[in-house]
C-alpha positions in Angstrom: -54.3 -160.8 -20.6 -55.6 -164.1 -21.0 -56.6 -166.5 -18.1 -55.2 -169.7 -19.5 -53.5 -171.9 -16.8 -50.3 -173.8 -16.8 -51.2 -177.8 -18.2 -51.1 -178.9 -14.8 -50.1 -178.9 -11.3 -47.5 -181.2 -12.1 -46.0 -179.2 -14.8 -46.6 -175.8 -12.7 -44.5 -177.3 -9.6 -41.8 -178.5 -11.7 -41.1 -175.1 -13.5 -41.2 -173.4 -9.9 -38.0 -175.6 -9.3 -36.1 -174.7 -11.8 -33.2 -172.3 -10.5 -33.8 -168.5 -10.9 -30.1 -168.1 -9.3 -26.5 -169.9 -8.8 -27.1 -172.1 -12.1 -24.3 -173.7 -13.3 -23.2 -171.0 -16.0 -23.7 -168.2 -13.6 -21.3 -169.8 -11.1 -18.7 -170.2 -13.7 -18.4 -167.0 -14.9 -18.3 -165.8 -10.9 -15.3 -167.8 -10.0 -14.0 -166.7 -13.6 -14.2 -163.1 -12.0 -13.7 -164.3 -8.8 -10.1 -165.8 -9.8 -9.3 -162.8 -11.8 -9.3 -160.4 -9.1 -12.6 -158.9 -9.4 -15.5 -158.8 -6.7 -19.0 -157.8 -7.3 -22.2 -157.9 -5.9 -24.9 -161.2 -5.9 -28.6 -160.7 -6.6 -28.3 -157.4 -6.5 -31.6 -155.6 -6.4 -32.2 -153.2 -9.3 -32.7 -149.9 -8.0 -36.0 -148.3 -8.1 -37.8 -151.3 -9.2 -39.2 -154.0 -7.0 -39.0 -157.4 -7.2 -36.1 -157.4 -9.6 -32.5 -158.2 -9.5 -29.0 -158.3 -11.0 -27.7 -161.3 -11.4 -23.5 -160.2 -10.9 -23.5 -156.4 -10.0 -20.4 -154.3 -10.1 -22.2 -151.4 -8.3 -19.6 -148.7 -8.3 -18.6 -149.1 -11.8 -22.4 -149.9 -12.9 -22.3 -152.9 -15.0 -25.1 -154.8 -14.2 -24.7 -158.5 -15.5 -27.3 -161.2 -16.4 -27.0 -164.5 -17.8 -30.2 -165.9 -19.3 -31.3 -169.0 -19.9 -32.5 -170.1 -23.0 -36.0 -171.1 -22.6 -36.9 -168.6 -20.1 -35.8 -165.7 -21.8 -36.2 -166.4 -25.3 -33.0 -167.7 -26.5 -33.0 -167.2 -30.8 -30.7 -170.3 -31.5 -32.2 -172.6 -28.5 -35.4 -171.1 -27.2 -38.1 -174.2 -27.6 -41.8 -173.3 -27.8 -44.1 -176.1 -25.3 -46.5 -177.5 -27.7 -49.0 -178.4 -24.3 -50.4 -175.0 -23.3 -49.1 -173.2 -26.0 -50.8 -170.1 -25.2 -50.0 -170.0 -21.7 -46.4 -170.2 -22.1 -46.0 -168.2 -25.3 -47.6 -165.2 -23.1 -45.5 -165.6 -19.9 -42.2 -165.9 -22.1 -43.5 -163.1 -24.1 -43.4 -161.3 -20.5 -40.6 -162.5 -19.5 -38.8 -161.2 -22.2 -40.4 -157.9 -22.1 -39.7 -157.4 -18.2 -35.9 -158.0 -19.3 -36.4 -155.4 -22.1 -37.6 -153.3 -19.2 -34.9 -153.5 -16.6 -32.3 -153.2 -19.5 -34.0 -149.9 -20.3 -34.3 -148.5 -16.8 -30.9 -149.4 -15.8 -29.6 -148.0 -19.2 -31.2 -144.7 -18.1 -29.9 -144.8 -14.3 -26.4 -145.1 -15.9 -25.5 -148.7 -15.8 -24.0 -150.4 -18.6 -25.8 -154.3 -19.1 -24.0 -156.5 -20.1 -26.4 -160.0 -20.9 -25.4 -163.3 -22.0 -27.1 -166.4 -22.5 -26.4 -169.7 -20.7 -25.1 -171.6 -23.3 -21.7 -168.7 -23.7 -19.1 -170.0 -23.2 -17.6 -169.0 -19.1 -14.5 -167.9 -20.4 -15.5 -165.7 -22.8 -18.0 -164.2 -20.8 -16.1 -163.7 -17.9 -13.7 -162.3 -20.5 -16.3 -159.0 -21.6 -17.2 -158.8 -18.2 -13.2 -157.9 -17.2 -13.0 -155.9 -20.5 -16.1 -153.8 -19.3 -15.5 -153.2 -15.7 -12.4 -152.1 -16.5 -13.0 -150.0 -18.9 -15.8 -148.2 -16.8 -13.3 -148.1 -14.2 -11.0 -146.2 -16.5 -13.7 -143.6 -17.2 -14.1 -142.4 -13.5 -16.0 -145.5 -11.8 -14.7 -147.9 -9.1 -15.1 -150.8 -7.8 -14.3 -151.4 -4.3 -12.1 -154.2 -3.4 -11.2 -155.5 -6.6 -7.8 -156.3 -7.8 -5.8 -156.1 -10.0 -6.2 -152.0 -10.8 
């Protein structure tokens, strides 16, 4: 791993800012869900690996959701590439994206179904494969507890 540095402290403190949870597409798929009868777990961790989580968790069905954002997680239609610090930012995307790689796979093999979207999906349609899923898991055997409309 290289040692290159963000561009600046500057730079660095603004990226730290940015919102790893309750962005604005996250919350409109939730109250989507929310509206629709369905409840489900925030931040959930992932089980069996530290310092990660899920962004909308329906636990006793096991669909784990996540909605990415574009730059951070290596969006193919939107994802930019900073022309300051090139190298330092290509690797931690590059890790980023292999991390979510990661937690897809070990969740995959804990028998969780991940569902992952990026920000710029539209809510509705989102919202709508999330319902579609969770109830079809549901369907299979899994529950949810306290959700309506089953």
């Amino acid at each position: 791993m290289s040692t290159a540095k963000p561009s600046s402290p500057t730079v660095s403190a603004r990226m730290s800012r940015q919102a790893s949870r309750d962005t604005a597409p996250e919350v409109a798929v939730r109250k989507l869900l929310h509206a629709s009868g369905y409840r489900y777990r925030l931040n959930e961790r992932v089980p069996h690996m530290s310092r990660r989580t899920i962004d909308i968790a329906f636990t006793r069905a096991k669909v784990a959701v996540f909605l990415d954002g574009c730059f951070w997680h290596g969006c193919p239609e939107h994802a930019t590439q900073p022309k300051s610090n090139a190298e330092w930012w290509r690797q931690k995307l590059d890790r980023n994206m292999a991390r979510d790689a990661e937690t897809t796979a070990h969740l995959v093999a804990e028998g969780w179904t991940v569902l992952r979207f990026w920000e710029h999906q539209a809510p509705v349609e989102v919202a709508e494969k999330v319902a579609e899923t969770v109830d079809r898991e549901r369907s299979a055997g899994r529950t949810e507890r306290g959700c309506g409309g089953s």
